[in-house]
C-alpha positions as CSV (number, residue, x, y, z in Angstrom):
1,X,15.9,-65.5,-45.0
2,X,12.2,-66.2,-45.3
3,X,10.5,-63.1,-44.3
4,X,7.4,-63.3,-42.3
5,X,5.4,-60.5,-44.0
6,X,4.7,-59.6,-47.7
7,X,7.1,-56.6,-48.6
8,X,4.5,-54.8,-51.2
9,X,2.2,-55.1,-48.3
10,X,3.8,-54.7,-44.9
11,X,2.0,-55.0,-41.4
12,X,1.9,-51.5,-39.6
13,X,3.1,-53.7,-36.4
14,X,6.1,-54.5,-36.7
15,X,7.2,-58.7,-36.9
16,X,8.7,-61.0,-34.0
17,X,12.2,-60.4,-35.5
18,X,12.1,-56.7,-36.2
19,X,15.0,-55.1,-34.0
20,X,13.8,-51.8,-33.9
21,X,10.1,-51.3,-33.8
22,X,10.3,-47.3,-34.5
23,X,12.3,-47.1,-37.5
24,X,9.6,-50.6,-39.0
25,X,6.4,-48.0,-37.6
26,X,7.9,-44.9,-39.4
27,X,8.9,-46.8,-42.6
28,X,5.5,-48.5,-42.9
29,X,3.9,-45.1,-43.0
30,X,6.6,-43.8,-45.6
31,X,5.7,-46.9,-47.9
32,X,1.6,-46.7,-47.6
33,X,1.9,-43.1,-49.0
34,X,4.0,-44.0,-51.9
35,X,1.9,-46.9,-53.6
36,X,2.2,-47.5,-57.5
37,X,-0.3,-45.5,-59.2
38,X,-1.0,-44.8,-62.5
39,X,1.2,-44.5,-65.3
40,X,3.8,-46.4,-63.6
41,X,4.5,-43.6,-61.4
42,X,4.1,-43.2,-57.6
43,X,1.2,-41.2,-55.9
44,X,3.4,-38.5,-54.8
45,X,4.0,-38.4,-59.1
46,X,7.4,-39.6,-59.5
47,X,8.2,-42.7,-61.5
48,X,7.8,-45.8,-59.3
49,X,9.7,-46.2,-57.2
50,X,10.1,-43.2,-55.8
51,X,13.3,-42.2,-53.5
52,X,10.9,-42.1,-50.5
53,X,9.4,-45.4,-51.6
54,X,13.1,-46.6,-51.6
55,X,13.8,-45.0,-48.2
56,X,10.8,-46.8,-46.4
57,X,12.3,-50.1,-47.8
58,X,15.4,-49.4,-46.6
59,X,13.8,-48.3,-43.5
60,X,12.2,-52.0,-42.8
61,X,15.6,-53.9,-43.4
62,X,17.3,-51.4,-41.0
63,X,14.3,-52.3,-38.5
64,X,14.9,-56.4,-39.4
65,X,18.7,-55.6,-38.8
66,X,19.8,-56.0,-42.2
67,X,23.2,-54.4,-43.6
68,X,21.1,-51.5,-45.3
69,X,24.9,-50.1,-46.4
70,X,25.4,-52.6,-49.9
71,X,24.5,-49.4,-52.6
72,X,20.9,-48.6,-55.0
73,X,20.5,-52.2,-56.0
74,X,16.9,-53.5,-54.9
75,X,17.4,-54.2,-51.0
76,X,14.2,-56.0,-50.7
77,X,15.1,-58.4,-53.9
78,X,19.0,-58.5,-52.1
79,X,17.3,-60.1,-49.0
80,X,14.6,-62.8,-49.6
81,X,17.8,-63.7,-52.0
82,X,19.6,-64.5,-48.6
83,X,22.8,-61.9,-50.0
84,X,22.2,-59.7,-46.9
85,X,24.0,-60.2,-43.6
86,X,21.8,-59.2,-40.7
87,X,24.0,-57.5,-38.1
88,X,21.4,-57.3,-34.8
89,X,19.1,-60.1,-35.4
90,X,20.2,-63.2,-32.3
91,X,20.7,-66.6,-34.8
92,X,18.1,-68.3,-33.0
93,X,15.6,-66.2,-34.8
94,X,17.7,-66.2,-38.3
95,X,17.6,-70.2,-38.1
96,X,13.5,-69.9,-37.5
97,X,13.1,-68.0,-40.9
98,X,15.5,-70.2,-43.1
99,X,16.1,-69.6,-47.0
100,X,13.3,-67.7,-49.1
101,X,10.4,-69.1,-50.7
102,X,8.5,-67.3,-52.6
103,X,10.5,-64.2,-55.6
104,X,9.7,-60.6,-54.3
105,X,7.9,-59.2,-57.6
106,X,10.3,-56.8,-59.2
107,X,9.6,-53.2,-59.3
């Protein structure tokens, strides 16, 4: 799946597939308050990333419709390597996004 935003830098409004334009809106504002900072560590001062950081990321593949249920390993690495089913997205808007691209940076 090719996703049509940059995940380190997310759009407060949520995309044409997002499924749930709340939980995107609430996880966007989760992830702009827990940015990398200095030392490695988060600006709330844990090391990066944090669990909220973690949560909003969750937060934005629940809102895509992703299967958010798979464990701790890196969701946002998991999806633009096409290993996560989306459960709510129609297929007419999974065929418009096709494989990934570009390599999410890891964290």
């Amino acid at each position: 799946m090719r996703l049509s935003f940059d995940p380190e830098d997310p759009p407060e409004d949520p995309p044409a597939e997002c499924v749930s334009p709340t939980v995107w809106r609430l996880s966007c504002r989760l992830h702009h308050s827990h940015q990398l900072g200095d030392a490695g560590r988060c600006a709330c001062g844990d090391p990066f990333p944090c669990s909220a950081r973690r949560l909003a990321e969750r937060g934005f593949l629940a809102a895509l419709g992703a299967n958010t249920e798979s464990g701790p390993a890196d969701l946002i690495d998991r999806l633009t390597q096409g290993e996560l089913l989306l459960k709510a997205v129609p297929p007419d808007v999974r065929r418009r996004h096709g494989p990934p691209t570009d390599e999410v940076p890891a964290s």
